[in-house]
C-alpha positions in Angstrom: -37.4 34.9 -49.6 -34.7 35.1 -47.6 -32.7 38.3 -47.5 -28.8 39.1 -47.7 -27.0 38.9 -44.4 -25.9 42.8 -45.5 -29.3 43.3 -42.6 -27.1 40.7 -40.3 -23.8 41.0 -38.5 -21.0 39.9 -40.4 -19.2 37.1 -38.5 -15.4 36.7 -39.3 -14.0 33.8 -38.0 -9.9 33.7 -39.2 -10.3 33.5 -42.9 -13.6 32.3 -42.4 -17.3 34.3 -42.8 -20.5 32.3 -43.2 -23.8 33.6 -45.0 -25.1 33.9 -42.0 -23.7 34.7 -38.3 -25.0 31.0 -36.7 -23.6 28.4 -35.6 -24.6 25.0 -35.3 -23.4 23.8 -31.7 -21.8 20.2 -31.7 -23.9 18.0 -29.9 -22.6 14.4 -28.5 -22.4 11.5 -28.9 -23.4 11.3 -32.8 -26.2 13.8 -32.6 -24.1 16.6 -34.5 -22.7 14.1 -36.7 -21.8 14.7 -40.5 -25.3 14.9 -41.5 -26.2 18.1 -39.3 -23.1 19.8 -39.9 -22.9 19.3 -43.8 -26.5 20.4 -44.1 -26.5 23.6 -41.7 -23.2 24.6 -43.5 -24.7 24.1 -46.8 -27.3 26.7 -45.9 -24.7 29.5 -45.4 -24.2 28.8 -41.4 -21.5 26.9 -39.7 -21.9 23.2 -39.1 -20.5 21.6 -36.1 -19.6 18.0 -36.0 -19.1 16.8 -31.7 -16.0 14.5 -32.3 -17.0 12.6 -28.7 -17.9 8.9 -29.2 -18.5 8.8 -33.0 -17.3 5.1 -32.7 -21.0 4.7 -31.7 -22.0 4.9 -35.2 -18.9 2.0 -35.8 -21.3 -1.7 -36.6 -19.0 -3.5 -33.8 -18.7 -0.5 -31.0 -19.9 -3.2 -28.3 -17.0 -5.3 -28.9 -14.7 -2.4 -28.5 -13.8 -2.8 -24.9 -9.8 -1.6 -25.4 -9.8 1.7 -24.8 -6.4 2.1 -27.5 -8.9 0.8 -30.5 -12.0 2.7 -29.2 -10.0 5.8 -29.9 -8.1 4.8 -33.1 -11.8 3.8 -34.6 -13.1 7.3 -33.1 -10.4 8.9 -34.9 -10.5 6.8 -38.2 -14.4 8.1 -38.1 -14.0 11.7 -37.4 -11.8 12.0 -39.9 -14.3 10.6 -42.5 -17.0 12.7 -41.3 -15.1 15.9 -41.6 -15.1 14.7 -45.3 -18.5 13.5 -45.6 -19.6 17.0 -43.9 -17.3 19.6 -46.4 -18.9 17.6 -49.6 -22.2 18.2 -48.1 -21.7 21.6 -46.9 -21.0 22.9 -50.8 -17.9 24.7 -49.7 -19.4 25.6 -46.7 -17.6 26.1 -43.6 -17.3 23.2 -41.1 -16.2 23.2 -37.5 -15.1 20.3 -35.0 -16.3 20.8 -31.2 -13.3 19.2 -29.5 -13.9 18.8 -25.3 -10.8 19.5 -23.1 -12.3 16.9 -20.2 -12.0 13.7 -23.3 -9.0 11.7 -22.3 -7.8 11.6 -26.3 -8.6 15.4 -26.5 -5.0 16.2 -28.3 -5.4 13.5 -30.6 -9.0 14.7 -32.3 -7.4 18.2 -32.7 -5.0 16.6 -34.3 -6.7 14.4 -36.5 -9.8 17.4 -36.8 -6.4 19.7 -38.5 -5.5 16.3 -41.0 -9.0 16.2 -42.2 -9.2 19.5 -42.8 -11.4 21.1 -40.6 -11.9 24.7 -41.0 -12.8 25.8 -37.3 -11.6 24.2 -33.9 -14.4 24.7 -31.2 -13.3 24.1 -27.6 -15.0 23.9 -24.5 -15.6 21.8 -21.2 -12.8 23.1 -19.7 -9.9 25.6 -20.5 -8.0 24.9 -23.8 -5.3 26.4 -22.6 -2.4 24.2 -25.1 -5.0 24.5 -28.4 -2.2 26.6 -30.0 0.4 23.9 -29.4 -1.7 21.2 -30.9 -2.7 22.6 -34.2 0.9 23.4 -35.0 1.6 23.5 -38.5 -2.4 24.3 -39.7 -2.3 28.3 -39.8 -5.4 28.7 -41.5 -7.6 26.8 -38.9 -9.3 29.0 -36.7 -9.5 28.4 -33.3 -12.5 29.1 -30.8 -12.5 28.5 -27.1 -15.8 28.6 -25.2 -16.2 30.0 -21.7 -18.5 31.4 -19.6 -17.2 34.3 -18.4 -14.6 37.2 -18.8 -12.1 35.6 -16.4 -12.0 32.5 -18.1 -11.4 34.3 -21.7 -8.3 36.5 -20.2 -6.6 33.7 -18.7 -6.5 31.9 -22.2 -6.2 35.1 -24.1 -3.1 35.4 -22.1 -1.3 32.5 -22.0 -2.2 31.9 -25.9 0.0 35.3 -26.2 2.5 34.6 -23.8 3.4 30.3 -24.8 1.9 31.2 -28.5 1.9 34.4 -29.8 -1.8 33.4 -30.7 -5.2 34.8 -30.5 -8.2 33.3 -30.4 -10.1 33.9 -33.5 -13.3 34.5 -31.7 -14.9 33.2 -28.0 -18.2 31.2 -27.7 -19.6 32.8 -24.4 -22.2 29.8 -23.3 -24.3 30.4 -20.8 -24.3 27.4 -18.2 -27.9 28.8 -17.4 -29.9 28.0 -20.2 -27.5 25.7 -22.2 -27.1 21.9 -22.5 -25.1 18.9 -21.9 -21.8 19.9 -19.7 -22.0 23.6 -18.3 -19.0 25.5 -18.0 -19.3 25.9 -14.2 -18.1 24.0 -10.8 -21.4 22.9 -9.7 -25.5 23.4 -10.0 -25.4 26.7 -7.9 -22.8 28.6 -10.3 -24.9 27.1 -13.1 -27.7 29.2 -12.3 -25.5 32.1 -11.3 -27.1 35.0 -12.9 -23.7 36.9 -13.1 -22.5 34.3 -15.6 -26.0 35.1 -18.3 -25.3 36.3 -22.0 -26.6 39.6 -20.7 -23.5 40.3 -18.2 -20.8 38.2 -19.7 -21.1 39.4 -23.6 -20.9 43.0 -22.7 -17.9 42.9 -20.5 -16.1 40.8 -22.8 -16.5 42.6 -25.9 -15.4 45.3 -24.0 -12.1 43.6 -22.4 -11.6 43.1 -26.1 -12.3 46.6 -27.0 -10.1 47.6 -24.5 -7.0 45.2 -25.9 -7.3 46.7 -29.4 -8.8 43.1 -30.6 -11.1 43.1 -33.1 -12.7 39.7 -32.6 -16.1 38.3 -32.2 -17.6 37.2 -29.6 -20.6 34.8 -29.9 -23.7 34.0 -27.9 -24.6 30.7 -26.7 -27.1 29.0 -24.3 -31.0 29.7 -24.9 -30.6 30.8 -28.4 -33.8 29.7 -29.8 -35.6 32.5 -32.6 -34.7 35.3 -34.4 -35.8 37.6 -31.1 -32.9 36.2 -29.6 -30.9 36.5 -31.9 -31.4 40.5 -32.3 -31.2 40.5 -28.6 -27.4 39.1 -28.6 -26.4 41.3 -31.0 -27.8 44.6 -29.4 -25.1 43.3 -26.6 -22.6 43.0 -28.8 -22.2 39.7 -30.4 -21.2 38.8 -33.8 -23.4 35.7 -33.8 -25.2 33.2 -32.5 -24.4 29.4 -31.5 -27.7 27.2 -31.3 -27.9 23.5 -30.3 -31.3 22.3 -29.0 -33.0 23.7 -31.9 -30.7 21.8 -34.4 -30.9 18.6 -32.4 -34.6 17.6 -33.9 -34.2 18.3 -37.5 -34.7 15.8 -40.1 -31.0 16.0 -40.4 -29.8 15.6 -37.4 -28.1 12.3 -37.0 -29.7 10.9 -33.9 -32.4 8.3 -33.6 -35.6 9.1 -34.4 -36.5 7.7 -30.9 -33.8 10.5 -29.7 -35.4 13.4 -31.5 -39.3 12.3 -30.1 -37.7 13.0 -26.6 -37.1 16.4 -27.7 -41.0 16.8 -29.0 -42.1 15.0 -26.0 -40.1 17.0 -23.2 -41.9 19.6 -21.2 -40.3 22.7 -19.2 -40.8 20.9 -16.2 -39.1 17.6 -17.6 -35.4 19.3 -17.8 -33.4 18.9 -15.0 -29.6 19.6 -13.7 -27.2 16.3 -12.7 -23.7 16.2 -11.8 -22.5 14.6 -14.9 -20.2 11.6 -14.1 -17.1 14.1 -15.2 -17.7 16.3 -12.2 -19.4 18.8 -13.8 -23.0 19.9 -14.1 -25.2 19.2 -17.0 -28.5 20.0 -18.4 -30.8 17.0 -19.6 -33.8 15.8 -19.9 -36.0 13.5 -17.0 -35.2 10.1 -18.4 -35.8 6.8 -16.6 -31.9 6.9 -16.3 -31.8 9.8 -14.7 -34.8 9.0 -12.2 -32.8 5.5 -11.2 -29.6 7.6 -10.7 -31.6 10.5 -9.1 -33.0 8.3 -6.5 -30.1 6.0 -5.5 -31.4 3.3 -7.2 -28.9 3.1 -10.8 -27.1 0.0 -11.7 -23.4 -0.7 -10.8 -21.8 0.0 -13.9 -18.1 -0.8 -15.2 -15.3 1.8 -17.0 -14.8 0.1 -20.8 -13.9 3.3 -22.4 -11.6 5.6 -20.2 -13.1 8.5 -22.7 -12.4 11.6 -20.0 -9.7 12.8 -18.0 -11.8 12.9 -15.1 -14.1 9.7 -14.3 -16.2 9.3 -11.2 -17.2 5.7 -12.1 -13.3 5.1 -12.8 -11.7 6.7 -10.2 -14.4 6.4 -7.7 -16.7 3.3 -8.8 -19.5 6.1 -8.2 -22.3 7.2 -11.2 -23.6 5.6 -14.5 -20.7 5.1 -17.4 -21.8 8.3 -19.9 -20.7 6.7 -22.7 -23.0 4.1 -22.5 -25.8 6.7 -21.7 -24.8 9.0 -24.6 -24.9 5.9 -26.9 -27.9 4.4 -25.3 -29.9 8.4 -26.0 -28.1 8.6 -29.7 -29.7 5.1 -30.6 -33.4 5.7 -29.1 -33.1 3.8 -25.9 -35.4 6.0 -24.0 -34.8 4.0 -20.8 -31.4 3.8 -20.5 -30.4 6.8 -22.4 -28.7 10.3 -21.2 -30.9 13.1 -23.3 -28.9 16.3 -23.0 -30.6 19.5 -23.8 -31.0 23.2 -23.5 -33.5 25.0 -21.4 -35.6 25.4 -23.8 -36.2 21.9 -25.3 -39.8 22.1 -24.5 -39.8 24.6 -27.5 -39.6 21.3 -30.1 -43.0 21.0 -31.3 -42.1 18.8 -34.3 -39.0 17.4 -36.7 -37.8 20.1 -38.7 -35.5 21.3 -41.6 -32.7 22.7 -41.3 -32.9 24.9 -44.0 -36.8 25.4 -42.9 -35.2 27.0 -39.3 -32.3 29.1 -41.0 -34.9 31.1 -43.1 -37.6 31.2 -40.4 -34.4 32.8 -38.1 -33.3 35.0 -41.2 -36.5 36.4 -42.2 -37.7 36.6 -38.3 -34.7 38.7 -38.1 -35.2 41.1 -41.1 -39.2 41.6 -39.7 -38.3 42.8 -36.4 -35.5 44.9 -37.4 -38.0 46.6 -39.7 -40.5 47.0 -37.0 -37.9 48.5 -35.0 -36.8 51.1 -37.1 
């Protein structure tokens, strides 16, 4: 039996306090779809739907090859999901993971605000104009991610000095452990030990401390059992963000063929890339990534202009990642981009959602018995 989460941290997010203090990381493209989200909110978490390249899921997305549609469908779809997702969740709480680096970044805020989305997530870059964009929605929260204290004073900051806004809480992700895009220049800040949960979360719940906020800061990157859990909030977090673990459940909105990669993938299988965006990422050994590993990947062509920053458009360099991310999201194993955490060789087997949450809950009420 699951117990109350009076034995957990309570996590306040704006108006917003789950059951329980997780959160279910938004995973792209279409692998933290409405599905996920609805379910992992309807079991008293937060569920996160990745609004990057839900067109995927669209019955003609090959034939979308003007950037202008691609977007309006994306939009048309998101909004539709963040519907399908609060029906599911049973009043649950439901959160949009919105990436600074997408070319129509402002217009999925937007549209995430329209459909009612409880809680903006954003990452993959600073979200320094969040405020401006959700204008006229007071009551949804608004979360950036970073990966270190620097990175939360310099929005903290301008937020209070353009907006006479707060965050509502920070995601600290770890670009050591965590997966897809890392929140770091290259591979050798990504395994920069002074950016782990262990050094950032401290400090910045005491930068916090220190401003007279009273906001919570959660832990991302490696998250994976209920010892981790407990070992975030000994360093001060309010809660947990968890990814891998979500990405190969029974819910999950992926390809079968998608979630076997995750059972399949071994420690040794998990690699870092420079991600066509610039930035480092975390995924899993694929026959993609041996071709583009060892020189040998196919000339590709920009249909999509989905970020800011392209090396294939600007520099006729790398694969296109949309069509990887689509490729991975619809089981094709050899032309597919798997993004994962660290600890994807962890997946033994397709699981419930609601199976995890009360393994996680009651893991958590066990060892904080044994502790005492």
């Amino acid at each position: 039996m699951i117990k109350e989460k009076s034995e957990l941290p309570s996590l306040k997010i704006g108006e917003y306090e789950p059951k329980y203090p997780i959160i279910q990381g938004g995973m792209g493209v279409m692998v933290s779809g409405p599905r996920l989200a609805g379910a992992t909110a309807a079991e008293g978490c937060i569920g996160t739907i990745a609004s990057v390249g839900l067109a995927a899921s669209y019955p003609e997305y090959d034939a979308l090859n003007d950037s202008r549609e691609f977007d309006k469908q994306n939009n048309k779809i998101l909004a539709n999901f963040i519907k399908q997702a609060k029906e599911a969740s049973k009043g649950g709480i439901i959160a949009v993971n919105c990436m600074c680096a997408l070319s129509n970044y402002e217009s999925l805020v937007r549209t995430s605000c329209e459909a009612g989305a409880n809680i903006i997530i954003s990452g993959a870059g600073l979200p320094l104009k969040l405020p401006q964009l959700t204008e006229g929605f007071p009551k949804t929260a608004l979360v950036p991610i970073v990966s270190s204290v620097k990175a939360a004073a310099l929005i903290a900051s301008r937020w209070l000095k353009h907006y006479n806004r707060f965050p509502d809480a920070f995601v600290v992700e770890t670009p050591n452990t965590a997966g897809g895009h890392l929140g770091a220049r290259d591979e050798e800040q990504a395994l920069d030990t002074h950016l782990s949960l262990q050094e950032v979360i401290p400090a910045l719940v005491k930068y916090l401390k220190e401003l007279g906020r009273n906001i919570p800061v959660i832990a991302a990157g490696g998250i994976w059992d209920s010892g981790d859990m407990k070992k975030s909030f000994d360093m001060g977090a309010s809660g947990v963000q968890m990814g891998t673990r979500f990405a190969a459940t029974e819910e999950g909105d992926a390809s079968d063929r998608f979630k076997q990669a995750y059972v399949d993938a071994e420690e040794k299988d998990v690699v870092l890339i420079k991600s066509p965006c610039g930035l480092p990422g975390r995924a899993i050994m694929s026959p993609l990534i041996e071709r583009y590993l060892s020189g040998m990947i196919e000339k590709a062509v920009c249909r999509r202009v989905c970020l800011s920053h392209c090396l294939l458009r600007l520099q006729n360099e790398t694969f296109c990642i949309a069509d990887a991310l689509v490729s991975a999201y619809k089981g094709d194993w050899e032309n597919g981009l798997f993004f994962c955490g660290s600890n994807v060789s962890k997946v033994k087997s397709i699981e419930k959602v609601k199976e995890i949450i009360r393994e996680l809950i009651e893991g958590f009420s066990l060892s904080d018995l044994q502790s005492e």
